[in-house]
Each structure stands twice: as structure tokens, then as C-alpha cells.
N, CA, C and O atoms as a CHARMM CRD file, in Angstrom:
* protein
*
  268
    1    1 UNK  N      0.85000  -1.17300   0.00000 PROA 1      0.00000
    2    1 UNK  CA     0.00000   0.00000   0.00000 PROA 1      0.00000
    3    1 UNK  C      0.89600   1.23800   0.00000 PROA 1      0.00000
    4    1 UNK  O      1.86300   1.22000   0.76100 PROA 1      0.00000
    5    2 UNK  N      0.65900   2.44300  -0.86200 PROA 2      0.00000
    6    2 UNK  CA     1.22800   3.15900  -0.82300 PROA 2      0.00000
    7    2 UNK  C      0.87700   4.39500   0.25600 PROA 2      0.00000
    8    2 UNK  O     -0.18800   4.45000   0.87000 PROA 2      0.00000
    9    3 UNK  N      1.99500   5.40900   0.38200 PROA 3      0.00000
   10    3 UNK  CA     1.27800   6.29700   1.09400 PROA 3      0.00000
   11    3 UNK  C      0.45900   7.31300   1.01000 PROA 3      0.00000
   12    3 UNK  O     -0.14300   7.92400   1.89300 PROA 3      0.00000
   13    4 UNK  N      0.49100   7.48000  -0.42900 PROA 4      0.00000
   14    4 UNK  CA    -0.80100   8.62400  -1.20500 PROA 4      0.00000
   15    4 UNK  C     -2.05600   7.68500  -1.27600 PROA 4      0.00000
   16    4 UNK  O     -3.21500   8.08000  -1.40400 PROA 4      0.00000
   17    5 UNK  N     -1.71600   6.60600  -1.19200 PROA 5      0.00000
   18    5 UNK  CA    -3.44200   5.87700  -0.79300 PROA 5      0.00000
   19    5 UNK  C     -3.92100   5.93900   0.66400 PROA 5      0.00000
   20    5 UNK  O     -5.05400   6.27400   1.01000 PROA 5      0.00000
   21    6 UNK  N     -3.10300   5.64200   1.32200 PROA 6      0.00000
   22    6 UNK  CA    -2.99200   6.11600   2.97300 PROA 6      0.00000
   23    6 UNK  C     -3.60900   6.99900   3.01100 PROA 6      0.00000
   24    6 UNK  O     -4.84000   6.97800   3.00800 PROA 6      0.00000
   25    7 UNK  N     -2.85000   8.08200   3.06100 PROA 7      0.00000
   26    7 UNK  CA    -3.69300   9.63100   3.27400 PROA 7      0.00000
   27    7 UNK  C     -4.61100  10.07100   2.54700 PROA 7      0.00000
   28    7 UNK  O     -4.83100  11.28200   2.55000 PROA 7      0.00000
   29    8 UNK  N     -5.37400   9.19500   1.74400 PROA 8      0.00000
   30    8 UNK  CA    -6.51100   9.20400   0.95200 PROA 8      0.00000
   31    8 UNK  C     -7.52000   9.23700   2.00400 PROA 8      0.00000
   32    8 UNK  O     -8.35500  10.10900   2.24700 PROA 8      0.00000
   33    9 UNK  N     -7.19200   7.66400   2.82200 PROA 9      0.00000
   34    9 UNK  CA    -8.42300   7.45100   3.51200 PROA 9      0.00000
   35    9 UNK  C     -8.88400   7.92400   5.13000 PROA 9      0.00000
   36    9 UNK  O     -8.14500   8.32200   6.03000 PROA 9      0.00000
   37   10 UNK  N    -10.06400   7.76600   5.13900 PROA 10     0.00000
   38   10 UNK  CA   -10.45500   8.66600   6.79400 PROA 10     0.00000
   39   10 UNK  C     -9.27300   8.11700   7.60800 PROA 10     0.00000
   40   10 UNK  O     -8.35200   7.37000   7.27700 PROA 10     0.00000
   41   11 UNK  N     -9.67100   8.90100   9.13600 PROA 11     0.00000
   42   11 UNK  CA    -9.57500   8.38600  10.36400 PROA 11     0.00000
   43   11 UNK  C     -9.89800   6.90800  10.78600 PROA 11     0.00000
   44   11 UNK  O     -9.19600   6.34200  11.62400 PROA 11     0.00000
   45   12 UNK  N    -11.04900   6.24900  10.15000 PROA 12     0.00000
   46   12 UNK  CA   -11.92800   5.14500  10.42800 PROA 12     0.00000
   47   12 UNK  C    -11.36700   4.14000  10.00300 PROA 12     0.00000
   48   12 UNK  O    -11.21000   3.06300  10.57900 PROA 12     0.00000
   49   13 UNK  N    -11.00500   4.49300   8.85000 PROA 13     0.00000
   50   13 UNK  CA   -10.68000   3.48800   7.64900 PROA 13     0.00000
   51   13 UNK  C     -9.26100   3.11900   7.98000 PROA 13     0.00000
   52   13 UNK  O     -8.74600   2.00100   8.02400 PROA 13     0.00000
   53   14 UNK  N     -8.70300   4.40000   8.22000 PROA 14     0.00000
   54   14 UNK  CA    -7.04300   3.84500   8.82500 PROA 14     0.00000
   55   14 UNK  C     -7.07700   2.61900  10.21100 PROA 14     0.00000
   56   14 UNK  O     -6.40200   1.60400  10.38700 PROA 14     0.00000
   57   15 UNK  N     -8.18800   3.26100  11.04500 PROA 15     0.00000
   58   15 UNK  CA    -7.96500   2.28700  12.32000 PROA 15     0.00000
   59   15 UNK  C     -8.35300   1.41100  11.81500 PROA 15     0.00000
   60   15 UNK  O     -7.65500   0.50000  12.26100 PROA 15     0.00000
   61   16 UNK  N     -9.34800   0.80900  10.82500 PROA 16     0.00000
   62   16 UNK  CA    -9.83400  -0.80400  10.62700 PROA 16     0.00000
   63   16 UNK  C     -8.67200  -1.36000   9.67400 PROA 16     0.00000
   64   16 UNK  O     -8.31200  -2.50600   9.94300 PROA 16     0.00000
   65   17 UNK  N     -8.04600  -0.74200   8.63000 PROA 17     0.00000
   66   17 UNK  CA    -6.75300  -1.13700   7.81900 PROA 17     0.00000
   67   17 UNK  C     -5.99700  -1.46700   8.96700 PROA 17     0.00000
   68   17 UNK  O     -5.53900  -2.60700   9.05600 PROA 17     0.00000
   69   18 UNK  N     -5.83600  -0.78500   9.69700 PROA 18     0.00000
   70   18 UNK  CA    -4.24500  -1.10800  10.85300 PROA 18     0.00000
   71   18 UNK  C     -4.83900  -2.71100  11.74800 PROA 18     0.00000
   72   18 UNK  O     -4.05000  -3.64700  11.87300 PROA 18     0.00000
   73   19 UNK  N     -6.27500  -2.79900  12.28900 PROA 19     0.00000
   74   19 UNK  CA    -6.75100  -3.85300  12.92700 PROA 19     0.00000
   75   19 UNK  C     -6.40400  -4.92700  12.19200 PROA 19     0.00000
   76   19 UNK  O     -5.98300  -5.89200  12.83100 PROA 19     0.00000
   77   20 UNK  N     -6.47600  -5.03000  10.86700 PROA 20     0.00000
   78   20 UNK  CA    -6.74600  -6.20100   9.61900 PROA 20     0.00000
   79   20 UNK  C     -5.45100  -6.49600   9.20500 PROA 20     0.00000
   80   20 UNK  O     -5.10900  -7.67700   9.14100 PROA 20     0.00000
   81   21 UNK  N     -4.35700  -5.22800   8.79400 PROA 21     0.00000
   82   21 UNK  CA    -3.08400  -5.54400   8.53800 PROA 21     0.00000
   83   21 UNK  C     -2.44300  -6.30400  10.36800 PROA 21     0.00000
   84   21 UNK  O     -1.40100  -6.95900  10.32400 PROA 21     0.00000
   85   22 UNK  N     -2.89800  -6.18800  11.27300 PROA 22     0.00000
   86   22 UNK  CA    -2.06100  -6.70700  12.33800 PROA 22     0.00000
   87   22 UNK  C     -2.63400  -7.92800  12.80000 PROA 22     0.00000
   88   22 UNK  O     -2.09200  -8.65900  13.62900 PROA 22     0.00000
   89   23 UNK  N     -3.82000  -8.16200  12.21400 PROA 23     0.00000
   90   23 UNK  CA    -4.50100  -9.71600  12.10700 PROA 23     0.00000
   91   23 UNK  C     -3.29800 -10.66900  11.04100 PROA 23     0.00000
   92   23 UNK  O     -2.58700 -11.65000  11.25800 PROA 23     0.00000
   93   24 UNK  N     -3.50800  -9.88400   9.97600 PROA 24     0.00000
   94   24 UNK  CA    -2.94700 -10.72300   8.92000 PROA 24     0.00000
   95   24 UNK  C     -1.55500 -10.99400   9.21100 PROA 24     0.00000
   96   24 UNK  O     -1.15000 -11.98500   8.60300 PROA 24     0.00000
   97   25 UNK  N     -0.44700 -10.26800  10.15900 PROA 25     0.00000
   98   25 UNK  CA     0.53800 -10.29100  10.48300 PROA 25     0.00000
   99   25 UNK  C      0.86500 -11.27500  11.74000 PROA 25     0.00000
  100   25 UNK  O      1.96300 -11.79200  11.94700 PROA 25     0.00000
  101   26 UNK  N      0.04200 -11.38600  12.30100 PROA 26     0.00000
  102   26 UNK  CA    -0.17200 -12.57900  12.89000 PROA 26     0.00000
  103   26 UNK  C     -0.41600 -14.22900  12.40400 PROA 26     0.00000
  104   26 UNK  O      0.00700 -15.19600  13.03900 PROA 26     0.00000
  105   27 UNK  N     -1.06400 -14.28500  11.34900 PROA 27     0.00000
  106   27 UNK  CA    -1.51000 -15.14000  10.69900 PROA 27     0.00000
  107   27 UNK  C      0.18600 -15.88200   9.96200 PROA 27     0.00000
  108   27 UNK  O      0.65700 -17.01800   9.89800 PROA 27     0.00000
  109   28 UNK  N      0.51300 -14.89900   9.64800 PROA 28     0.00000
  110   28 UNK  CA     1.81900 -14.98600   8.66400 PROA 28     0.00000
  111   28 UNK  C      2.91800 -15.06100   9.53700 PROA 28     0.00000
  112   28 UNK  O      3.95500 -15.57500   9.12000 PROA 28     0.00000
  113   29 UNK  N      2.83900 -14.54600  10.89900 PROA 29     0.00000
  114   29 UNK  CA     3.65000 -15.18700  11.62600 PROA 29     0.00000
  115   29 UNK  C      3.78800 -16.76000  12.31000 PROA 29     0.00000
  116   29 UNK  O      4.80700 -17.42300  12.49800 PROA 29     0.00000
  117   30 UNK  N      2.63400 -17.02400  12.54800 PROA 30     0.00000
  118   30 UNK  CA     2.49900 -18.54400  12.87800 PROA 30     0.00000
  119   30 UNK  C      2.43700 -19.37800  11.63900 PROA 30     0.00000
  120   30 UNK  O      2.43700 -20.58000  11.90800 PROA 30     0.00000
  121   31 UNK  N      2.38400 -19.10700  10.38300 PROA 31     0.00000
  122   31 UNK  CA     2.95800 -19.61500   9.43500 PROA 31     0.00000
  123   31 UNK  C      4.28600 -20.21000   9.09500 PROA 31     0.00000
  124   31 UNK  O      4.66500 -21.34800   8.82000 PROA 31     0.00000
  125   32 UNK  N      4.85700 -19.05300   9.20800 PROA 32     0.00000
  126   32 UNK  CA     6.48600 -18.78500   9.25900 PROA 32     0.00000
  127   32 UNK  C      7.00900 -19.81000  10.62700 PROA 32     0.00000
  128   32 UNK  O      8.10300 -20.34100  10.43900 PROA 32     0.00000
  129   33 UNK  N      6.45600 -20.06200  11.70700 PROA 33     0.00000
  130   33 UNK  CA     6.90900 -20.58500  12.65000 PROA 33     0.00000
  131   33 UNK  C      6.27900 -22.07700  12.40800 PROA 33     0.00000
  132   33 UNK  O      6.65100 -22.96700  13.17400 PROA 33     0.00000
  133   34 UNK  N      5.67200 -22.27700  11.74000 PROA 34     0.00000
  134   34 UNK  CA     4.73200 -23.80200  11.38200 PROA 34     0.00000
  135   34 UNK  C      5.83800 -23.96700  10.27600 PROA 34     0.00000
  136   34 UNK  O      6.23200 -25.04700  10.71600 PROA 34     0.00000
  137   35 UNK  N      6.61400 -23.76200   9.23500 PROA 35     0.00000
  138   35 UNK  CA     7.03500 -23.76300   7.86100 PROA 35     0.00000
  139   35 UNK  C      6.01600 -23.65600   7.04200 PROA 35     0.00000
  140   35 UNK  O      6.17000 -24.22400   5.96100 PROA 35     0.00000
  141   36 UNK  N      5.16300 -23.18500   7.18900 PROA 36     0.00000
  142   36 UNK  CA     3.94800 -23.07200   5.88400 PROA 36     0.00000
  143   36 UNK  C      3.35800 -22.16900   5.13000 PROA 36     0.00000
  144   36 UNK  O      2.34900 -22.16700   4.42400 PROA 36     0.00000
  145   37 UNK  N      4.85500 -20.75200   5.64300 PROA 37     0.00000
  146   37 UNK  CA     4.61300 -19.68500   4.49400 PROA 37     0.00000
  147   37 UNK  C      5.20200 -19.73000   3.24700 PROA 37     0.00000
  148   37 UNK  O      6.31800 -20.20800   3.04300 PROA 37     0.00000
  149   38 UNK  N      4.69700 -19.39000   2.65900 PROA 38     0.00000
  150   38 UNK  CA     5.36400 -19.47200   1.18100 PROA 38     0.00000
  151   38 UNK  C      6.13900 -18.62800   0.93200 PROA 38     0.00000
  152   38 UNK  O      7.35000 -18.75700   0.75000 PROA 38     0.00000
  153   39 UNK  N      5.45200 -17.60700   0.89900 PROA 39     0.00000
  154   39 UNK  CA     6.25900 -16.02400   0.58300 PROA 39     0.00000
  155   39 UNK  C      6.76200 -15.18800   1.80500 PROA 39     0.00000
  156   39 UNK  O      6.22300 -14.15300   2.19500 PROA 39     0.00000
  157   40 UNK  N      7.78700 -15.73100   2.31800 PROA 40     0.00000
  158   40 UNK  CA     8.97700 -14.69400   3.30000 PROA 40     0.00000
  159   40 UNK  C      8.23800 -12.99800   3.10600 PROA 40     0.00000
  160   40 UNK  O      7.93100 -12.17900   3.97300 PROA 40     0.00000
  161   41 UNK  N      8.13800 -12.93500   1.67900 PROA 41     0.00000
  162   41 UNK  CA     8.54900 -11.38400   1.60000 PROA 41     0.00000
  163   41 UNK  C      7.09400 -10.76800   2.16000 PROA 41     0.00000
  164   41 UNK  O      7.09700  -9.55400   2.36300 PROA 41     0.00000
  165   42 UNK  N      6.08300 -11.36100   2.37900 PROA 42     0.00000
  166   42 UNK  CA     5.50900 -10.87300   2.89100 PROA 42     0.00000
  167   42 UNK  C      4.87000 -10.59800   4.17000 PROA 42     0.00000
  168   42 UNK  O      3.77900 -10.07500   4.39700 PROA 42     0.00000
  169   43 UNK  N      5.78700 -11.06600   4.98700 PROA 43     0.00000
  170   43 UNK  CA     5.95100 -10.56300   6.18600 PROA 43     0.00000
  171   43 UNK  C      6.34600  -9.18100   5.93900 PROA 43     0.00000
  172   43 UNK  O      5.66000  -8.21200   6.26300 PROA 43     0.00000
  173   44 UNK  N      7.38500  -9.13100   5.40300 PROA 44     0.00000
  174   44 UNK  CA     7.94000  -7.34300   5.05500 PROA 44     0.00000
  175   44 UNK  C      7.06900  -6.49100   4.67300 PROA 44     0.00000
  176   44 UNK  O      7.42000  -5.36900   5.03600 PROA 44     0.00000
  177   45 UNK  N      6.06400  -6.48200   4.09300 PROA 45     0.00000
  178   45 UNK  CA     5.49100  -5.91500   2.97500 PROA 45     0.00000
  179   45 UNK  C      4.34800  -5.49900   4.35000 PROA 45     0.00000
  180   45 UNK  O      4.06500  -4.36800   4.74500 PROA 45     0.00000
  181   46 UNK  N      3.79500  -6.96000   4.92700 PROA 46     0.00000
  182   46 UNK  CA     2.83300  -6.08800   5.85800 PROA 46     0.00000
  183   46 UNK  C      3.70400  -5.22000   7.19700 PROA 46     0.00000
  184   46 UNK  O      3.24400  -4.15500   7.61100 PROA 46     0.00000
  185   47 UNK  N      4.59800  -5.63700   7.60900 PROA 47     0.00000
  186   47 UNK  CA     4.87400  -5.10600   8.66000 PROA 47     0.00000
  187   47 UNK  C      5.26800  -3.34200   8.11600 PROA 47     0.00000
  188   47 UNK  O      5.56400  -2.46300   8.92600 PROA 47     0.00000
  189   48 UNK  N      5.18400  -3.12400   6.60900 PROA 48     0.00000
  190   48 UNK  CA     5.53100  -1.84200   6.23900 PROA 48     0.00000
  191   48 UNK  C      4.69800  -0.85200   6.02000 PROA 48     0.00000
  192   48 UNK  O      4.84700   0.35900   6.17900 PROA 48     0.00000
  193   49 UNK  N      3.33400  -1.79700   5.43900 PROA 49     0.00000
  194   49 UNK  CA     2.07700  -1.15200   5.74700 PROA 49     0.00000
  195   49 UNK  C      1.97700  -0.80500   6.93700 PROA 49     0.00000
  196   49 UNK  O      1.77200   0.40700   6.98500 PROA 49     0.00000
  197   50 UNK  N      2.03300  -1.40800   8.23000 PROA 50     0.00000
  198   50 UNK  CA     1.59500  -1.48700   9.38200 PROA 50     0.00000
  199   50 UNK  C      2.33300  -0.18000   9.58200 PROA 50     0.00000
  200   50 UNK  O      1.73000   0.76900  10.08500 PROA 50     0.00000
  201   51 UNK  N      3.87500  -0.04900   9.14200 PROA 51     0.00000
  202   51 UNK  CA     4.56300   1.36200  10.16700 PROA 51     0.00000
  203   51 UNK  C      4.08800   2.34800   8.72600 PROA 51     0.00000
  204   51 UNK  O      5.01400   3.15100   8.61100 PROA 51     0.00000
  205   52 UNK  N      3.36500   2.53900   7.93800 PROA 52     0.00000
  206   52 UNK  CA     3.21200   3.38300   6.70200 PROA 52     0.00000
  207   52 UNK  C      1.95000   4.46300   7.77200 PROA 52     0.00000
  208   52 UNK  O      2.02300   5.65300   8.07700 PROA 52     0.00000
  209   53 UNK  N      0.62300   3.16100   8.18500 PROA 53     0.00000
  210   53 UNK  CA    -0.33500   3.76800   8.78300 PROA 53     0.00000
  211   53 UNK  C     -0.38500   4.16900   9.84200 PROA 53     0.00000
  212   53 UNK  O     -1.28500   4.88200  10.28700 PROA 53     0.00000
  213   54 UNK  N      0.67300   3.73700  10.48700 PROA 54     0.00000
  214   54 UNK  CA     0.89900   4.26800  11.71500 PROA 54     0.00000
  215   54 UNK  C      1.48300   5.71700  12.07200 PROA 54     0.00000
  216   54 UNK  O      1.28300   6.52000  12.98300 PROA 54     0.00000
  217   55 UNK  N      2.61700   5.66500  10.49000 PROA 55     0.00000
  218   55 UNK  CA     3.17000   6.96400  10.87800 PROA 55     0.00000
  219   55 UNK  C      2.40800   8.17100  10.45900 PROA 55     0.00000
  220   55 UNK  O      2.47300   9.32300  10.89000 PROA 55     0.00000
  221   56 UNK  N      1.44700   7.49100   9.23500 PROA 56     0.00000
  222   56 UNK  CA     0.62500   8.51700   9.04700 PROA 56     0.00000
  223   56 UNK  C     -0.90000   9.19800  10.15100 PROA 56     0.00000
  224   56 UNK  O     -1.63800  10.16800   9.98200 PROA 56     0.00000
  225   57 UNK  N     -0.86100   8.51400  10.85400 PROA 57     0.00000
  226   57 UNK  CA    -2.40300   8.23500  11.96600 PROA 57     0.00000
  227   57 UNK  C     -1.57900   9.48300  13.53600 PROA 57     0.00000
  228   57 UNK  O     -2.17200  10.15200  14.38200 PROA 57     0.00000
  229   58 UNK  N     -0.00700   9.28300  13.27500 PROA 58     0.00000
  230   58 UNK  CA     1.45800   9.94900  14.11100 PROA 58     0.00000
  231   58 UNK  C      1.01500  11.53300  13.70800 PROA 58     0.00000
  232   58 UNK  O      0.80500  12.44400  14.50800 PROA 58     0.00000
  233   59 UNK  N      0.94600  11.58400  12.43800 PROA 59     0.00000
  234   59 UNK  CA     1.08800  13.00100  12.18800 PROA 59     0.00000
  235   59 UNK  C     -0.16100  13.93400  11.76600 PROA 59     0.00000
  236   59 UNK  O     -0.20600  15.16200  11.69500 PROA 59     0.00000
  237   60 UNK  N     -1.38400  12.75700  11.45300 PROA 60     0.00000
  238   60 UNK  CA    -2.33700  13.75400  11.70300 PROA 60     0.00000
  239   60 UNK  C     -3.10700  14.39800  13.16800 PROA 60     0.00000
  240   60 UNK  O     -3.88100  15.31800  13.43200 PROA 60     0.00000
  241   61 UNK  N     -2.35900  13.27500  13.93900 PROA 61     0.00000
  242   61 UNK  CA    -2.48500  13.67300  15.69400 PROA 61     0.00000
  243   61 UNK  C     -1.65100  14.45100  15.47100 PROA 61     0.00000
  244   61 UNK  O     -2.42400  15.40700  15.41400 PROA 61     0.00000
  245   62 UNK  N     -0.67400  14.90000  15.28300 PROA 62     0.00000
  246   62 UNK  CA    -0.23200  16.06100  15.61800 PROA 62     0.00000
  247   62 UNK  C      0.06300  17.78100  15.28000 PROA 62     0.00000
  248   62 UNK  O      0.55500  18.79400  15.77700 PROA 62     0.00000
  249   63 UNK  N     -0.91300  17.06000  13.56400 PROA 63     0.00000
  250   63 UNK  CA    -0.93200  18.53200  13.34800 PROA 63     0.00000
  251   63 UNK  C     -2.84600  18.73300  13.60800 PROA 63     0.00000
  252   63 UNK  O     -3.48400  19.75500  13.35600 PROA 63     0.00000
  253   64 UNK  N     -3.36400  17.50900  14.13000 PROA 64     0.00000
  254   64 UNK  CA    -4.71000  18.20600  14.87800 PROA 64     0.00000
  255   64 UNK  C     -5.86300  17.83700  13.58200 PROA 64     0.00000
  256   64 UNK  O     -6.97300  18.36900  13.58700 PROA 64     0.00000
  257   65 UNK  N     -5.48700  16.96400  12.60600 PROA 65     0.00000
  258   65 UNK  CA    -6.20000  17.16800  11.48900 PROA 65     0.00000
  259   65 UNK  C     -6.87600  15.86400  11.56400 PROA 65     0.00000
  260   65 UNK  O     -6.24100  14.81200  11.64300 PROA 65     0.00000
  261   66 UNK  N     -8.31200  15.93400  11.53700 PROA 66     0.00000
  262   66 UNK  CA    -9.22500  15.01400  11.36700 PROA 66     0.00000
  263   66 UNK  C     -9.85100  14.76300  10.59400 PROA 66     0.00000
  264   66 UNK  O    -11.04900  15.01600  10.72000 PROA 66     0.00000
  265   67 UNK  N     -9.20000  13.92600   8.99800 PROA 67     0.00000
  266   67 UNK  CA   -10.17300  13.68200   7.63900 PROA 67     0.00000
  267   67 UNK  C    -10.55400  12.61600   7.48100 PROA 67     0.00000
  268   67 UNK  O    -11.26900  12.35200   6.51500 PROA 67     0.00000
């Protein structure tokens, strides 16, 4: 996910993306610990989403902006 799609979406939408990306990161972790992920790389990919929305959710708390 990029970050001009990020800051596309609400307040709302970020907290349920961040709930779902840290479900799925879970999922893919007990994978990885079972041997039954396929794709390594996507552990990376979510854990980058995860700090993408986070840092963006960082800075609209702090400049006060609620879209």
C-alpha cells in the first residue's frame, strides 16, 4: 500500500486497515513458525504497511487534522 493511498483514507478506515493488517501479520507469523509460508517477503510488505499507517495516523495527531 502506498502512502498517497494512505492519506486518501479517513480516520476510520485507517484504524480498521491497521486492525486487519495486524490480524494478517499474525496469521503470517504462525505460518512462518509452522514452515507453511510461502512467501517470506511478505511478512515485510505487511509489517511496512503497518509502520506506513501508523506513521501517518502519528502526524495527523499532531498537526490536529481530522479527515
Amino acid at each position: 500500500m502506498k502512502a498517497k493511498d494512505i492519506r486518501n483514507k479517513s480516520q476510520e478506515e485507517l484504524q480498521k486497515e491497521l486492525v486487519e493488517l495486524k490480524s494478517e501479520l499474525f496469521k503470517l507469523r504462525f505460518q512462518h513458525a509452522t514452515n507453511q509460508l510461502e512467501n517470506p517477503m511478505k511478512l515485510k510488505d505487511v509489517k511496512r504497511s503497518i509502520a506506513r499507517i501508523k506513521t501517518i495516523l502519528k502526524e495527523r495527531e499532531l498537526k490536529g487534522i481530522q479527515v
